[in-house]
C-alpha positions in Angstrom: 97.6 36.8 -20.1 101.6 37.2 -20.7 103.1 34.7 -23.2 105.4 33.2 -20.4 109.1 32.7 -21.2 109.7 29.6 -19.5 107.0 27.4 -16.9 106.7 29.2 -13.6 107.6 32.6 -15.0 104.4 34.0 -13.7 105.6 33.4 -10.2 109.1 34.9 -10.6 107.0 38.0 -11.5 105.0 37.9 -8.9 108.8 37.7 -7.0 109.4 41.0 -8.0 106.6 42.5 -6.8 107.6 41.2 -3.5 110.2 43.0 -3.6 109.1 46.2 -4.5 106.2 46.0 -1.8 109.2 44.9 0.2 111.3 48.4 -0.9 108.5 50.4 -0.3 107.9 49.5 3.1 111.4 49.9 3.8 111.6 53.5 2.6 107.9 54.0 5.2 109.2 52.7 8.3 112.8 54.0 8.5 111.3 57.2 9.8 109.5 55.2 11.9 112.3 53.6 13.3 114.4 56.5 13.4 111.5 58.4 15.1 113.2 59.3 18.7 116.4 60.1 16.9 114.9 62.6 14.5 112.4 64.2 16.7 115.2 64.6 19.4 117.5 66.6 16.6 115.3 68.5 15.1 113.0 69.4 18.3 109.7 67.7 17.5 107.0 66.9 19.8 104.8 63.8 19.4 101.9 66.1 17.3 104.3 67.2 15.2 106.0 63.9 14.3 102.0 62.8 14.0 101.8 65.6 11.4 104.7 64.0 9.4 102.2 61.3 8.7 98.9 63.6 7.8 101.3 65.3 5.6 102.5 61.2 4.2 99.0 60.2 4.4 97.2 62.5 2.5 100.3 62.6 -0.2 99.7 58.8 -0.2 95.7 59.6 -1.1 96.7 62.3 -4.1 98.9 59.7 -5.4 96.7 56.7 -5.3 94.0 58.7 -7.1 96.2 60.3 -9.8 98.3 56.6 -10.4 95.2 54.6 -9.7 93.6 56.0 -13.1 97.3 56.5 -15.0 97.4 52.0 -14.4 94.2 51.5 -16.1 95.5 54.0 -19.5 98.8 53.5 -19.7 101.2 50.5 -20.0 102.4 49.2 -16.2 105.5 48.3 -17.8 106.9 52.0 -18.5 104.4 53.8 -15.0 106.1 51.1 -12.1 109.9 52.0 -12.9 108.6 56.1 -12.6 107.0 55.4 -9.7 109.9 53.4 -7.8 112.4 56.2 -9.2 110.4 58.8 -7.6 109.7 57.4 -4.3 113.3 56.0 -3.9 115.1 59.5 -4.5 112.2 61.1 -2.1 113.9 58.8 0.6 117.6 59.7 -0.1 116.4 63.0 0.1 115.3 62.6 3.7 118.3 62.0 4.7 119.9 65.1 3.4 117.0 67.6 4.8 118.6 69.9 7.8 115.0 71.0 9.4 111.5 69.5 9.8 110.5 71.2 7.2 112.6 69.7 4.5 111.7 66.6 5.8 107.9 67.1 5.5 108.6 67.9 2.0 110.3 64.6 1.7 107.2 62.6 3.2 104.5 64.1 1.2 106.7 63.4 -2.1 107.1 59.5 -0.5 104.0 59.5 0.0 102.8 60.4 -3.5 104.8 58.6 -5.3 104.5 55.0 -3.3 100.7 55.1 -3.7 101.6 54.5 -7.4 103.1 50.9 -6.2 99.7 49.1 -5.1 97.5 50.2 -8.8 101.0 48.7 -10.6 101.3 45.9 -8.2 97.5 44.6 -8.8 97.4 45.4 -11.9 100.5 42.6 -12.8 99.1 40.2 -10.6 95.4 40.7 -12.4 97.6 39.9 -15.9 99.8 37.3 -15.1 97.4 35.4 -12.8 94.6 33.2 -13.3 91.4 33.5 -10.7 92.4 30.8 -9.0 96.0 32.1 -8.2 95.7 35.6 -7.3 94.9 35.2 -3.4 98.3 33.2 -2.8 99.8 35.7 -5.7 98.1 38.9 -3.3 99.8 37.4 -0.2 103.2 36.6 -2.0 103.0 40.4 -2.9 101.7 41.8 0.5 104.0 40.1 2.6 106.9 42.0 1.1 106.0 45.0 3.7 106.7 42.7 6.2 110.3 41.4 5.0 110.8 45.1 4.4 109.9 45.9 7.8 111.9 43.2 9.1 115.3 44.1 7.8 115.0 47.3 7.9 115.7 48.0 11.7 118.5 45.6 11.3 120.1 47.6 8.6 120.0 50.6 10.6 121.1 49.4 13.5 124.4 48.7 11.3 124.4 52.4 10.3 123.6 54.3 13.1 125.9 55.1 15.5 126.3 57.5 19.2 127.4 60.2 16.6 124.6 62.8 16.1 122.6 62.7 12.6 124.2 58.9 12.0 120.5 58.2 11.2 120.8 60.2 7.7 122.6 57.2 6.2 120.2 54.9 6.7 117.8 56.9 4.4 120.3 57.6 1.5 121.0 53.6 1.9 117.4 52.3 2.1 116.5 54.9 -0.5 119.3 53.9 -3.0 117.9 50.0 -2.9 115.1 51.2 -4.7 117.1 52.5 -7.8 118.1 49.0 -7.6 114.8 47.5 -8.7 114.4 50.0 -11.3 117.1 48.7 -13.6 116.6 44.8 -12.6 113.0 45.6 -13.9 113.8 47.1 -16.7 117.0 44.7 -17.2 114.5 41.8 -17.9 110.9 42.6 -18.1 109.4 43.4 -21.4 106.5 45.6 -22.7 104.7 42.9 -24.1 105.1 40.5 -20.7 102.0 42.2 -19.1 100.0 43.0 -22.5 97.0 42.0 -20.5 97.3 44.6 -17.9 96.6 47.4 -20.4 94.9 46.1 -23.4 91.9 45.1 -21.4 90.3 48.5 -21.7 90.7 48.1 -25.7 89.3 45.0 -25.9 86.4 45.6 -24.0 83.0 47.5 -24.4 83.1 51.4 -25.6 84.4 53.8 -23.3 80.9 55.3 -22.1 79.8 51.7 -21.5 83.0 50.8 -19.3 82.6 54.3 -17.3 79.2 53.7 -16.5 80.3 50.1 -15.4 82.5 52.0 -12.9 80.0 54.6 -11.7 77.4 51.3 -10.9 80.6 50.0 -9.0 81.1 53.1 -7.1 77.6 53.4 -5.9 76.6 49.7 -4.6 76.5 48.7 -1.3 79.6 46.4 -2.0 82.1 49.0 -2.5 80.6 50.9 0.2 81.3 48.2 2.7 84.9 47.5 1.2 85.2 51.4 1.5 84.3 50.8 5.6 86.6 47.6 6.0 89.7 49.2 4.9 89.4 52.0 7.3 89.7 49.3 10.0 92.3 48.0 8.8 94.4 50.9 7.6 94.0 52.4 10.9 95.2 49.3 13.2 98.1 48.4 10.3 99.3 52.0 10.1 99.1 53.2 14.0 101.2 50.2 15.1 103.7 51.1 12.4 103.9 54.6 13.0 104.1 54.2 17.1 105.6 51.5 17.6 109.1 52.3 18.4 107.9 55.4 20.3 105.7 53.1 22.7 108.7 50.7 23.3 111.5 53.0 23.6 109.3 56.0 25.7 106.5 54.5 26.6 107.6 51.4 28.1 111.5 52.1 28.5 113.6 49.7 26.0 116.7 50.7 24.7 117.2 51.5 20.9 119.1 48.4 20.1 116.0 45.8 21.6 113.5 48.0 20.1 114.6 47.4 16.7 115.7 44.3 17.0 111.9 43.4 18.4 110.6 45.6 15.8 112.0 43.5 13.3 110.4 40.3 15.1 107.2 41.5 15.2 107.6 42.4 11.3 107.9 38.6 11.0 104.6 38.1 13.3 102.4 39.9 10.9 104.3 38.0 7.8 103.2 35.2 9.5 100.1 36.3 9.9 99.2 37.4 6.3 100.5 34.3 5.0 98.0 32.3 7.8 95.1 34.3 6.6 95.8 32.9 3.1 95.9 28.8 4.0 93.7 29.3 6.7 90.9 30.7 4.1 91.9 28.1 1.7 91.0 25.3 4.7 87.5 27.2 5.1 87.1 26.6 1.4 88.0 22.5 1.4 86.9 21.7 4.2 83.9 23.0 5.5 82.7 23.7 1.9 83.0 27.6 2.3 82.9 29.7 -0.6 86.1 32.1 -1.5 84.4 35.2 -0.6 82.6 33.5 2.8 86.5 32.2 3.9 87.9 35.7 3.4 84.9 36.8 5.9 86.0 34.3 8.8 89.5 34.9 8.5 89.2 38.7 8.6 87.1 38.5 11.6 89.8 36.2 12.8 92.0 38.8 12.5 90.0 41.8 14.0 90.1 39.1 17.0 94.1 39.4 17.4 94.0 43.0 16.9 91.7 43.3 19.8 93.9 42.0 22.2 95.2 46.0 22.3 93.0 45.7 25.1 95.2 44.3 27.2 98.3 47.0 26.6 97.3 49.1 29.3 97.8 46.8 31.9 101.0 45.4 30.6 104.1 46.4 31.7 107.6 45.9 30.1 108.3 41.7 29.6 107.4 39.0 27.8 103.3 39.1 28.1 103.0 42.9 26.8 106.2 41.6 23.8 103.8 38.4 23.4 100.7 40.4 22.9 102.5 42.6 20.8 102.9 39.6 18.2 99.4 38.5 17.9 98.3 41.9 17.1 101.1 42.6 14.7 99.7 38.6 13.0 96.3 39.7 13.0 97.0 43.2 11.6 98.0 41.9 8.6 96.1 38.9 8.0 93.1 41.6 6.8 95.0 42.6 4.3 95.1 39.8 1.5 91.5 39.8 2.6 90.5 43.3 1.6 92.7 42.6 -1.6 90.5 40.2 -2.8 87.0 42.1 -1.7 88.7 44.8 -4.4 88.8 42.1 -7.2 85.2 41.0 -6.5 84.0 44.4 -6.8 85.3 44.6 -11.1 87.5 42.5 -12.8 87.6 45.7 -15.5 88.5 48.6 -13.1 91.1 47.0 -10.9 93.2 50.1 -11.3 90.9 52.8 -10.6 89.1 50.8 -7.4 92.0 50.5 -5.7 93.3 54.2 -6.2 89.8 55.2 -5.1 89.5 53.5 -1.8 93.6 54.0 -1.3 92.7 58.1 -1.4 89.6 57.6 0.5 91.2 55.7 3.6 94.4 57.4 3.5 92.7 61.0 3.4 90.4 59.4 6.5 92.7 57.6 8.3 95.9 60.1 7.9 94.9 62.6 10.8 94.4 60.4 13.4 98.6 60.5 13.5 98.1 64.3 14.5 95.0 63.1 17.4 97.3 60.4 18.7 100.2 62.6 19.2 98.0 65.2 21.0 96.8 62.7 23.2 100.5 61.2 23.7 101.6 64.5 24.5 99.0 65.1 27.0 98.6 62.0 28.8 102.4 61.3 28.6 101.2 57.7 27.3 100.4 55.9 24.3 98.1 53.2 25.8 95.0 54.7 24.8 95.7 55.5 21.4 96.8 51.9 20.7 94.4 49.9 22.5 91.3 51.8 20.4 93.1 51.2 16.9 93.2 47.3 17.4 89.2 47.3 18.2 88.5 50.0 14.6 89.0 46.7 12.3 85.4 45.3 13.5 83.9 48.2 11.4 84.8 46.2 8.7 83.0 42.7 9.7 79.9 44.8 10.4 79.9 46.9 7.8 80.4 43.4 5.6 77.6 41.6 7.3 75.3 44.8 6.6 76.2 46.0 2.9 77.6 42.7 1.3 75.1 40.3 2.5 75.3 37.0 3.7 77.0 35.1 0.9 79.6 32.4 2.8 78.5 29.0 1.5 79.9 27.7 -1.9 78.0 29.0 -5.2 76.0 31.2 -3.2 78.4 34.3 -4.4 76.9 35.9 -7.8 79.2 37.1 -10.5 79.6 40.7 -10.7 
C-alpha cells in the first residue's frame, strides 16, 4: 500500500484512472461514430469496416498479452505514461491516413497499445485499495468508458461539418487529449506512490513457486469459467459499440446529428448501469446476507436479462420503444463488467497483471471476428437486426458456465480463499 499524501488520496488516484478509461474509450468509438462518414469516403462496405475491428481486436489481444506480463515486472508508474503515449498518437494518426489501409494500420497500433490500459489500471487499483474498496474503485474506473463514450459524439458533432473529410479533426483532437494525461500523470504521481503494485512479486515466494501458482490458476475450473463469462460480455459490450451508429443512421433512418446525440445518451444508460450493478450487489450483500462473490452472480445475471431484451429489435421500428429498449440493453451491458472485474481478483491476488492480459487476448482474439460475420450478414440481408438481437442473448454463457465450473458458493462465508 502507497504512503498516501493527504486522507482520500487513494480516491483521487483512482480519479485518474477514470479518466484514462475515459480517454481510451474516446480514442475506440470515434471510428465508431464516424463510421458512415469514413466508409462513405474511402468506399468501404459493412465487411470491411467489420474487418477494421478483427484487425483492432486482435491488436487489442497481442497487447494485452505482451502488457499484461510487462505490469507484473516492471513499475506501473513509468509502463501507463508509454502506453497512453502510444495509443493517443495511434489516434491522431487516424486522422491523417488518406486510404483504408492507413487506417487499418492505425487500428491495430490502437488496439495494441490500449490493451496496455486495463493490466496498468488494475494493477493501481490492487495497490492503492484495500479488499473492501476495490469493487466501488473497479466501477469508478470502468465507468470512464462510458463518460468517454458520452462526450465523445458531442465533441464531434462540434467538429464535423458538410465539408468532406471534416471527420479527420475529430481524431487529431480526441487523440491529442490523451497526451494530456500523460504529463498531468507524470506532473504529480510519483514512483514510490504505487510501490505495492510492483514490489509484490519481490516480496513474495521464489519465482518457480509464484509461476507454478499461476499455471494452478490457469488450469482450474474457476478461470475456465471467467474465461467463458467474458466472451459474453465482450461480445454484447463490443457489438453495440461497434454498430451502433450504423443501425440508427442505416438501419433505422436517423439523421447524423440524433444519432450522436442518442449515442451519447445511451453512453449514460450503461454508466448507469455499471454504477447499479455495484450498489445493487452491495444490497445483496446487507441485506439478504449474500456473500461478495454470490451478489456479483445475481447482478450479472441481472444484467444478461437487460441485454436480452435485443430480442425485441426486430420488431421495433424507429421511436421511442426501439430508443427505450436501446437503454436497457446499453444498462445491462455494462453492469457485467465490474462483475467480471472482480471474478479476476478472486481468481489471484499475486497475478493480477498476467490474468487479466490472458483472458483480454483470449476474448479479444475470440470475439474480434464476429465484426467481419456481422458485416457479411449486414451486407446480405441489408439489416442489422439479427446480428444485434443474438449478441444481447451470448452473455448467458457466462451465468452457465459460472453455475457449472465455479460452483455454487452465494451465501456469506461459504466462498473459500484462494
Amino acid at each position: 500500500m502507497m504512503k498516501r499524501r493527504w486522507a482520500g488520496w487513494h480516491w483521487w488516484v483512482t480519479g485518474l484512472l477514470l479518466l484514462a478509461t475515459m480517454i481510451n474509450y474516446m480514442d475506440r468509438v470515434t471510428l465508431a461514430n464516424a463510421s458512415v462518414r469514413v466508409t462513405t469516403d474511402f468506399g468501404m462496405s459493412d465487411q470491411d469496416y467489420g474487418d477494421l475491428e478483427v484487425a483492432f481486436g486482435w491488436a487489442f489481444a497481442a497487447g494485452s498479452l505482451v502488457f499484461g506480463f510487462l505490469a507484473d515486472r516492471f513499475r506501473v508508474y513509468g509502463l501507463y505514461p508509454v502506453v497512453l503515449t502510444g495509443w493517443s498518437l495511434a489516434g491522431m494518426a487516424s486522422g491523417w491516413v488518406e486510404g483504408s489501409q492507413g487506417l487499418l494500420l492505425c487500428r491495430v497500433l490502437l488496439g495494441f497499445f490500449e490493451a496496455g490500459h486495463w493490466p496498468c489500471a488494475l494493477k493501481v487499483t490492487h495497490a492503492v485499495l484495500t479488499d473492501g474498496q476495490r469493487t466501488l474503485g473497479n466501477s469508478i474506473l470502468q465507468s470512464g468508458a462510458s463518460i468517454g463514450a458520452v462526450i465523445t459524439p458531442q465533441v464531434m458533432r462540434m467538429l464535423m461539418t458538410d465539408e468532406p473529410g471534416s471527420w479527420r479533426s475529430a481524431f487529431v483532437v480526441v487523440g491529442g487529449v490523451g497526451l494530456g494525461w500523460v504529463l498531468l500523470w507524470l506532473l504529480v504521481m510519483r514512483p514510490r506512490d504505487l510501490e505495492g503494485s510492483t514490489e509484490a512479486v519481490k516480496t513474495g515466494p521464489s519465482e518457480a513457486v509464484a509461476e507454478g501458482g499461476l499455471m494452478r490458476v490457469l488450469l482450474s475450473r474457476r478461470f475456465a469459467a471467467v474465461a467463458l463469462l467474458i466472451v459474453g460480455a465482450q461480445t454484447v459490450w463490443h457489438v453495440f459499440r461497434v454498430w451502433l451508429m450504423k443501425f440508427l443512421q442505416t438501419g433505422r433512418g436517423y439523421e447524423e446529428a440524433v444519432a450522436l446525440n442518442f449515442n451519447s445518451v445511451y453512453y449514460v444508460a450503461t454508466d448507469l448501469g455499471c454504477f447499479a450493478a455495484g450498489f445493487v450487489s452491495l444490497w445483496l450483500v446487507r441485506k439478504w446476507g449474500l456473500s461478495a462473490h454470490g451478489a456479483r452472480r445475481w447482478v450479472y445475471a441481472g444484467g444478461c436479462g437487460l441485454t436480452s431484451l435485443s430480442l425485441l429489435l426486430p420488431g421495433l421500428q424507429r421511436g421511442p420503444v426501439l430508443l427505450a429498449v436501446l437503454l436497457l440493453i446499453g444498462a445491462g451491458s455494462l453492469a457485467l463488467f465490474p462483475c467480471y472485474y472482480s471474478f479476476v481478483q478472486e481468481l489471484s491476488a499475486r497475478h493480477v497483471g498476467r490474468l487479466t492480459g490472458l483472458l483480454s487476448m483470449w476474448v479479444w482474439a475470440v470475439t474480434s471476428p464476429m465484426h467481419r460475420f456481422f458485416g457479411m450478414l449486414a451486407d446480405r440481408t441489408g439489416s442489422y437486426d439479427q446480428g444485434l438481437m443474438l449478441a444481447g442473448l451470448v452473455p448467458w454463457i457466462g451465468v452457465i458456465a459460472m453455475a457449472i465450473l465455479w460452483g455454487n458458493e452465494t451465501r456469506r462465508g461459504s466462498l473459500a480463499s484462494s
